[in-house]
C-alpha positions in Angstrom: 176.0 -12.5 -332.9 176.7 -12.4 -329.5 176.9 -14.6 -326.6 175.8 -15.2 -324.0 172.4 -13.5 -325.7 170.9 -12.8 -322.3 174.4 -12.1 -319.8 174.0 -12.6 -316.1 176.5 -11.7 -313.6 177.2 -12.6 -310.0 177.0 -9.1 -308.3 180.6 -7.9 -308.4 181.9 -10.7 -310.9 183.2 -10.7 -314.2 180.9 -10.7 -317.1 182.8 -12.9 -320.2 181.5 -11.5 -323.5 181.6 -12.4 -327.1 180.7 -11.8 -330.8 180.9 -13.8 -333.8 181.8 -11.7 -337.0 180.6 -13.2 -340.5 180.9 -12.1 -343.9 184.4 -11.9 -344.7 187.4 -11.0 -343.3 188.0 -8.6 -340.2 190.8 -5.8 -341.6 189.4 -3.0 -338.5 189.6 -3.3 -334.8 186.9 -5.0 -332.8 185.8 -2.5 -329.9 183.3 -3.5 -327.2 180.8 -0.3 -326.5 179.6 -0.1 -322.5 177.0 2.5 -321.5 174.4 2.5 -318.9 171.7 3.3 -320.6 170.3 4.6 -324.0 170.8 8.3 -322.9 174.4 8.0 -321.5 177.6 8.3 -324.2 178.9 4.6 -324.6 182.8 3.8 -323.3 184.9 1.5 -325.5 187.7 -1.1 -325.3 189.2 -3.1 -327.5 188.2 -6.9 -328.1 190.5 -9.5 -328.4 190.4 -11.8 -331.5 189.7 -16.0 -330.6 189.9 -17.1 -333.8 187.1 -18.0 -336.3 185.8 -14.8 -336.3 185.0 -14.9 -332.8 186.2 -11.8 -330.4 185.7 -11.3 -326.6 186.2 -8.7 -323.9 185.7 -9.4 -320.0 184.1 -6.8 -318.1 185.5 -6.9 -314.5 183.6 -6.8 -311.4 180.0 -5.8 -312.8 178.0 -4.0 -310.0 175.3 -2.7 -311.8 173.2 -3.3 -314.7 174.5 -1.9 -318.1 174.6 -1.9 -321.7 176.6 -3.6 -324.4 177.4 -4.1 -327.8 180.5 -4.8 -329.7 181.4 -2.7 -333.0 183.7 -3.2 -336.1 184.0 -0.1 -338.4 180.9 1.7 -339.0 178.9 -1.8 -338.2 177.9 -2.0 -334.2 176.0 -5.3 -333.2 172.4 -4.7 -331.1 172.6 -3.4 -327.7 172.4 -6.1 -325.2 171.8 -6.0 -321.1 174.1 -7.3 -318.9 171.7 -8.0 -315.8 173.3 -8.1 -312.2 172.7 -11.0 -310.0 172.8 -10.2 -306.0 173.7 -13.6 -304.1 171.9 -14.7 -301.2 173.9 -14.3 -297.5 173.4 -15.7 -294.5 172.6 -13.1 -292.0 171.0 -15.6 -289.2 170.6 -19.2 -288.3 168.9 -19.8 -285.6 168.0 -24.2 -285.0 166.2 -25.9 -282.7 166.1 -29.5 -282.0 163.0 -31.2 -280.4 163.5 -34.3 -278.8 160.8 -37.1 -279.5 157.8 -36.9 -277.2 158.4 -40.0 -275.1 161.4 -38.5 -273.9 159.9 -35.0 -271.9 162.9 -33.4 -272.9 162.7 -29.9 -273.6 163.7 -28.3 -277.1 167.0 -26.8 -277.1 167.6 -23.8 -279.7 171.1 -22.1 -280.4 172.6 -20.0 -283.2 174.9 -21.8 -285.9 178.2 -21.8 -284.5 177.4 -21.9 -280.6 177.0 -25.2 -280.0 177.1 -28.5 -281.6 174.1 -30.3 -283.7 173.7 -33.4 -281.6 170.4 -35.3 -281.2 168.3 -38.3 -280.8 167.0 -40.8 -283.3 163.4 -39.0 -284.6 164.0 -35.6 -283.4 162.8 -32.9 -285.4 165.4 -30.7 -286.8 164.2 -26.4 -287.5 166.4 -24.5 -289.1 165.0 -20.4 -289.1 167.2 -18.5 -291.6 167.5 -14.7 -292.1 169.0 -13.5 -295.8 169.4 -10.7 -297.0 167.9 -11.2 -300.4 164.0 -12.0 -301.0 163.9 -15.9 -301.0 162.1 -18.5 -303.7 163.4 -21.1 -301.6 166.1 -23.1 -299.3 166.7 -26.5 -299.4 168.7 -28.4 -296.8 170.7 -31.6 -298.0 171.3 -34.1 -295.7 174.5 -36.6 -296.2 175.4 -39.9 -294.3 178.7 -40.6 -293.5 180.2 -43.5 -296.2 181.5 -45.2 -293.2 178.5 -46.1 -291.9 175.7 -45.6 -294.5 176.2 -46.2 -298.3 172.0 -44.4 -298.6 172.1 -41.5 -300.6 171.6 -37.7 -299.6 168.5 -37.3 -298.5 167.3 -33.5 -299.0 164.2 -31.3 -297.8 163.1 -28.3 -299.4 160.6 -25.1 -299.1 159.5 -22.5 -301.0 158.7 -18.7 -300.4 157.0 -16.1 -302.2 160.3 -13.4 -301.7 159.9 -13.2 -297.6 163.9 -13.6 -296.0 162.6 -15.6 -293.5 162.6 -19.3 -294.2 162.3 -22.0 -291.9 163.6 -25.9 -292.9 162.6 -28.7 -291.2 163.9 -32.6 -291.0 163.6 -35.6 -289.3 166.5 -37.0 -286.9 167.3 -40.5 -288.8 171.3 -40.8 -287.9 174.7 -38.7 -287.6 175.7 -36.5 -291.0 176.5 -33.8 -293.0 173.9 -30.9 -293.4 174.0 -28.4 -296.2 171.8 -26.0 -296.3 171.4 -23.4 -299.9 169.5 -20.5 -300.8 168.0 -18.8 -303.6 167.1 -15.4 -304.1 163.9 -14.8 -306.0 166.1 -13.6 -309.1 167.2 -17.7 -309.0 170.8 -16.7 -307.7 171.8 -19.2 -305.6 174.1 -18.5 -301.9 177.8 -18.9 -302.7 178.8 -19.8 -298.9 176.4 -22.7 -297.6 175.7 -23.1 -294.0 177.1 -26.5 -293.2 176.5 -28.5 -289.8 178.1 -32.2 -288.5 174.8 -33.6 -287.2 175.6 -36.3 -284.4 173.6 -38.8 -283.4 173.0 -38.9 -279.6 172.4 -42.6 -277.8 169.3 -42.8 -276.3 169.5 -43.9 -273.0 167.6 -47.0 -271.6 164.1 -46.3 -269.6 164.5 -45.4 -266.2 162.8 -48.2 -263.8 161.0 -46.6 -260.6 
């Protein structure tokens, strides 16, 4: 038997495998058979014994899909797929903030990393993202700070039907910590979120004319 029965791996990860051996004792080395495909001659290494008839074998930094089974002997376990996950990467993130409407201030837009994410109470937040993978979805998570606020995360998400565009949109409710994540339409998810300190900027008093 062997586990996991359906391996994922992180594009250019290791991929942890292992078999379970019953029906007596094992007197003959374990091997673990690669190959990439049903047509190509199968590599071997040797698998390491865990005890209880388990043995494993890493396979290091996977970057395409391929084949595996472990052996014993004349005996060779089913040929299993090791699939390759490819994680979801930032390549843009472009926000704009629009003020509330009694204000008649203009938006302002900026890329992440020019300028700070400051804003009044009940602006509307849009976050446009660029990946590089097809999306199912982003979802932005939104965290008070604990010195002022003891609410939980609040968190806004959207789905897509594999476009890399996504946009995200919240609401303007006080300063904290934004998170945004992807996930590609495999269900990887991005290893590196896009994080933001969103500050809360005082609105000044009405202007008497």
């Amino acid at each position: 038997e062997v586990t996991p029965k359906e391996p994922e791996v992180v594009y250019g990860s290791d991929a942890e495998l292992e078999v379970k051996i019953t029906g007596g004792t094992v007197n003959e080395g374990v091997v673990l058979l690669t190959r990439m495909d049903a047509g190509s001659p199968p590599t071997q290494a040797g698998a390491f014994a865990m005890g209880e008839g388990r043995f494993g074998q890493r396979l290091q930094r996977v970057v395409q899909p391929v084949q595996i089974a472990f052996a014993v002997g004349k005996a060779r376990s089913p040929w299993v797929s090791v699939d390759v996950m490819r994680q979801p990467r930032f390549e843009s993130v472009m926000i704009k903030v629009t003020p509330p409407a009694y204000t008649k201030l203009p938006p302002k837009e900026f890329a992440v990393g020019t300028s700070d994410l400051v804003a009044l109470a009940g602006s509307i937040v849009e976050a446009r993202i660029t990946s590089n993978r097809p999306l199912s979805a982003g979802v932005v998570t939104l965290t008070p700070p604990r010195s002022i606020s003891r609410d939980k995360p609040d968190s806004v998400s959207v789905s897509t039907q594999g476009q890399k565009d996504i946009t995200l949109r919240w609401k303007v409710k006080g300063p904290a910590l934004v998170r945004i994540d992807l996930k590609d339409i495999t269900g990887a998810a991005s290893s590196q979120p896009v994080e933001l300190d969103q500050k809360l900027l005082p609105d000044q008093p009405p202007e008497v004319t």
